[in-house]
Rosetta silent file (secondary structure, phi, psi, omega in degrees, C-alpha in Angstrom):
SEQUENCE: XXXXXXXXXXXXXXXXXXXXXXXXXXXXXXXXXXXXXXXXXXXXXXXXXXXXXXXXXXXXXXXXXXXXXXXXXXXXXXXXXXXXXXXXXXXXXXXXXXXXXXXXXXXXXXXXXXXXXXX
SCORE:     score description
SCORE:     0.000 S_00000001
   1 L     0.000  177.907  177.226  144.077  102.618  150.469 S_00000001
   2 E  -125.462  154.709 -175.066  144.926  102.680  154.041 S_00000001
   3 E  -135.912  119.123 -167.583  147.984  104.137  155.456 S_00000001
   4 E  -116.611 -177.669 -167.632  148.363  103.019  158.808 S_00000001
   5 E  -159.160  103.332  178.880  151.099  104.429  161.380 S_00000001
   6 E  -116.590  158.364 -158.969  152.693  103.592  165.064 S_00000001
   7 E  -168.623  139.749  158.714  154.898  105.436  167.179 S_00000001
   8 L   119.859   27.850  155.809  155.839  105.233  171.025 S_00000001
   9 L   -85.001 -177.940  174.317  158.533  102.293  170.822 S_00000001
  10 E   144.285 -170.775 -175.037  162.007  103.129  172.366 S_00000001
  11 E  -118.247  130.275 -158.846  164.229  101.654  174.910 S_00000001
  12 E  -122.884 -174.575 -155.930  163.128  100.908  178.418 S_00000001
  13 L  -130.437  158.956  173.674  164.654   99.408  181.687 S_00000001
  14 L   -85.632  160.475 -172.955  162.316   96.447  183.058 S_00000001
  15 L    95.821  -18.960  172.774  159.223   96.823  185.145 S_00000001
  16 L   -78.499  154.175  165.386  158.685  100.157  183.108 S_00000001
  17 L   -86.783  131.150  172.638  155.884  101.412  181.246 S_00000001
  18 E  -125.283  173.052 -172.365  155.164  102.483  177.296 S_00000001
  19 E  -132.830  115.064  159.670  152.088  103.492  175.552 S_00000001
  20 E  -140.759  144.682 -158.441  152.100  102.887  172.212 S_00000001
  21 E   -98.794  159.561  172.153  149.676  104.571  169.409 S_00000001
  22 E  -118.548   98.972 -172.849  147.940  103.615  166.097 S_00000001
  23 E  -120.592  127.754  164.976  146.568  105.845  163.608 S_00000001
  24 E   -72.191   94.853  165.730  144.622  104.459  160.524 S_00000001
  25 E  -108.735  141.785  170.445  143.683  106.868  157.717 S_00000001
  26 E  -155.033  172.460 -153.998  141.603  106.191  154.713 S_00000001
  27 L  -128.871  -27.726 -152.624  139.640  107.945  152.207 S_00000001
  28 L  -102.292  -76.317 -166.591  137.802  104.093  150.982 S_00000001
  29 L   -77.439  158.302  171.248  137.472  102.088  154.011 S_00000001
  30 L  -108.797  122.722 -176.027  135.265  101.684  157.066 S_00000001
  31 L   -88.873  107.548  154.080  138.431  100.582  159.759 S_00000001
  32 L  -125.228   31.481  152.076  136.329   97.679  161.894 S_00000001
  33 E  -157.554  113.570  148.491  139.472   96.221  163.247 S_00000001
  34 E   -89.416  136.873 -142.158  142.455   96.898  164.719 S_00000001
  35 E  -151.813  153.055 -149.322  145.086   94.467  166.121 S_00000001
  36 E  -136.690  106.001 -176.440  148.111   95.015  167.858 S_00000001
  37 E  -120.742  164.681  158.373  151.099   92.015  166.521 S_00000001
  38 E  -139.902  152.830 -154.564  154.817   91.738  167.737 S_00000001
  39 E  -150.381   76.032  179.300  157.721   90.128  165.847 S_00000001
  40 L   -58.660 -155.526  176.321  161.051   89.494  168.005 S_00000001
  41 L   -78.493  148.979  157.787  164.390   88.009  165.681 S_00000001
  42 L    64.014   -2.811 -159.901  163.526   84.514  164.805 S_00000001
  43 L  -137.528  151.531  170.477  160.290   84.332  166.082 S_00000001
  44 L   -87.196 -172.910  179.224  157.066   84.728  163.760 S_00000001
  45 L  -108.555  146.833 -152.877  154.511   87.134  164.391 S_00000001
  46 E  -141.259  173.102 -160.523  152.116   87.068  166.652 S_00000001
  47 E   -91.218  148.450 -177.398  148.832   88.953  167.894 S_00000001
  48 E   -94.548  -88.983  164.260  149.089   90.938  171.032 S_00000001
  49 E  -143.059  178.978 -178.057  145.892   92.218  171.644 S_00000001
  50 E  -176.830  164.520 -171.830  142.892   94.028  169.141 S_00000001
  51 E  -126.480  177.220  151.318  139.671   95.505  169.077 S_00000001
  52 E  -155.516  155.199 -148.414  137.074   95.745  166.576 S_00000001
  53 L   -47.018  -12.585  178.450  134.583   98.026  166.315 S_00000001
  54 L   -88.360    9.367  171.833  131.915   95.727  167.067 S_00000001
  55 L   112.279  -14.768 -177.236  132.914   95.699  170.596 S_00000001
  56 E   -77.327  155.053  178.306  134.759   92.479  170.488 S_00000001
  57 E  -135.756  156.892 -166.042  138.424   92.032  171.963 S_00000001
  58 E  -161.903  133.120  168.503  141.095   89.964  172.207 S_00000001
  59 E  -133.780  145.896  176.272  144.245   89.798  174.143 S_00000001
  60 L   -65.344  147.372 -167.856  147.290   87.714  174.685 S_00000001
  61 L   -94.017  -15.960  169.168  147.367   85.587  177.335 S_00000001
  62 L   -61.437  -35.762 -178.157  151.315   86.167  177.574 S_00000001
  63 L   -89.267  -30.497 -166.369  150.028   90.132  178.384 S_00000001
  64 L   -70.992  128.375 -163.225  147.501   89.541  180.370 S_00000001
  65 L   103.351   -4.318 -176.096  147.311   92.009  183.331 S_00000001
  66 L  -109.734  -73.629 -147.342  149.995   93.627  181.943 S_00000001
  67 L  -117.677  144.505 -171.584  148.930   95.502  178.750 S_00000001
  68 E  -123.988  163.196 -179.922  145.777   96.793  178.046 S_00000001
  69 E  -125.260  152.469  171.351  144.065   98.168  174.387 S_00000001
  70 E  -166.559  156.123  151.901  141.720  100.978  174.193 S_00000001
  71 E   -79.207  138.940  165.269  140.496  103.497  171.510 S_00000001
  72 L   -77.850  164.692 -165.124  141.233  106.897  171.008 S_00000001
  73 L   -79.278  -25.211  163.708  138.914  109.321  170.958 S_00000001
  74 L   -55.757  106.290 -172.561  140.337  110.434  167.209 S_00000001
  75 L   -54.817  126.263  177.608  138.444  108.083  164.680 S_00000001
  76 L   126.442  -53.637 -149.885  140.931  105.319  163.504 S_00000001
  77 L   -79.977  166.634  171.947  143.229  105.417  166.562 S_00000001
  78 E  -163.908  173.846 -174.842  144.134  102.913  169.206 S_00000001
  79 E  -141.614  146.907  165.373  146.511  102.372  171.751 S_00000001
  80 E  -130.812  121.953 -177.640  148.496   99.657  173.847 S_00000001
  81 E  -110.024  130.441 -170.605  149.577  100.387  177.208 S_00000001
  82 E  -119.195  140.638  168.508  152.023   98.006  178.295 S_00000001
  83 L  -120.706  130.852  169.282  153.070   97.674  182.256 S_00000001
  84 L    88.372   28.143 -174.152  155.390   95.644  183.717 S_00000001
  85 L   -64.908  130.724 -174.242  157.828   95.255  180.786 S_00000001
  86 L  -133.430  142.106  158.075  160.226   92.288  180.719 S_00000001
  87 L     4.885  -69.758  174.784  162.796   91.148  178.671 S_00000001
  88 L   -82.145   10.684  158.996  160.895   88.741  176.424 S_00000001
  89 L   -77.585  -47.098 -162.992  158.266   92.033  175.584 S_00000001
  90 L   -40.395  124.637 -179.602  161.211   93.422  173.277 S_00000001
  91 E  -165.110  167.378  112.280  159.850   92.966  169.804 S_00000001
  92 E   -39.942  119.513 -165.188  158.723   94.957  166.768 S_00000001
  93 E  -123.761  125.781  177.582  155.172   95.707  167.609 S_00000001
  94 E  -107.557  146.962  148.081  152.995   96.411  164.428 S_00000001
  95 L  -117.048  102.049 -153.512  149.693   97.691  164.035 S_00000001
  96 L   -81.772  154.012  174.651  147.333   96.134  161.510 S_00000001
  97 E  -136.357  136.035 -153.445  144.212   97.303  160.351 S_00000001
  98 E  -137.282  159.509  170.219  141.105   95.609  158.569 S_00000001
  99 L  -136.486   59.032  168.036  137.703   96.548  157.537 S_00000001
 100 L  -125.499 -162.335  156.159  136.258   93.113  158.241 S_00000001
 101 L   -93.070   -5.263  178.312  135.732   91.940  161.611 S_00000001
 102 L   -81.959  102.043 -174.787  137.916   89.473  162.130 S_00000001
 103 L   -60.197   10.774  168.368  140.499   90.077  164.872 S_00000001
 104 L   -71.326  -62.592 -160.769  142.804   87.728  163.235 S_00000001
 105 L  -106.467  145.427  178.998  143.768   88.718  159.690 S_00000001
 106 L  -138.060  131.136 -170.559  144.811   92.412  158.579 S_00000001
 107 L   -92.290  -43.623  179.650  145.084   93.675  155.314 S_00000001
 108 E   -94.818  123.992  169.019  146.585   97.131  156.208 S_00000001
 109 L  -153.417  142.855  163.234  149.904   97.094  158.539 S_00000001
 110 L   -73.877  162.308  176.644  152.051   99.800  159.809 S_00000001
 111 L   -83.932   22.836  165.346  155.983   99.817  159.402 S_00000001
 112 L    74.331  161.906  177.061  156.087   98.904  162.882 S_00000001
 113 E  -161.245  144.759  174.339  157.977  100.530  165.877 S_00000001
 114 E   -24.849  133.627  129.736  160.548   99.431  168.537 S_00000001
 115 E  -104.439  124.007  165.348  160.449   98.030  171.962 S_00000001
 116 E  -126.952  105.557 -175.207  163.576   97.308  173.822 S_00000001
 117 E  -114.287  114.729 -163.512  163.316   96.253  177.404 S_00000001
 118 L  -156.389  139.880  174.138  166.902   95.954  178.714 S_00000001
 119 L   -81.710    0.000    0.000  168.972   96.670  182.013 S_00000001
């Protein structure tokens, strides 16, 4: 199995910056994607940005210039550094993890972690 895990949600004021990480462990799988979703109230969920191992990437166009994805140097991990936080960022932001390539679909998800961007 995969047990994946994010952490570095919380509550922020807008125009501030969070980082938040993703770590994927398995004992089975080869991890060749990782994807970054968010899930306000009411709203389904939807992908933020991801990476996958073959070098391909993907980002929201709602994000762009704002949040960026990168790997850690720890195999498995990844990160989203978000700038410029507004109102409509507050969501549950998950991170899924797959061992296809496809930066779409995830098999593996975290229990998610917080954002709250509020005055």
């Amino acid at each position: 199995q995969v047990q994946v895990v994010e952490s570095g949600g919380g509550l922020v004021r807008p125009g501030a910056s969070l980082r938040l990480s993703c770590a994927a462990t398995t004992d089975r799988f080869a991890i060749n994607a990782l994807g970054w979703f968010r899930q306000a109230p009411g709203e389904q969920r939807e992908l933020v940005a991801a990476l996958s191992s073959g070098g391909r990437s993907k980002i929201a166009d709602s994000v762009k210039g704002r949040f960026t994805v990168s790997r850690g140097d720890a195999k498995n991990t990844f990160y989203l550094q978000m700038n410029s936080l507004n109102s409509a960022d507050s969501a549950v932001y998950y991170c899924g993890a797959s061992s296809s390539y496809d930066l779409h679909n995830y098999a593996f998800w975290g229990p998610g972690t917080q954002v709250t961007v509020s005055s």
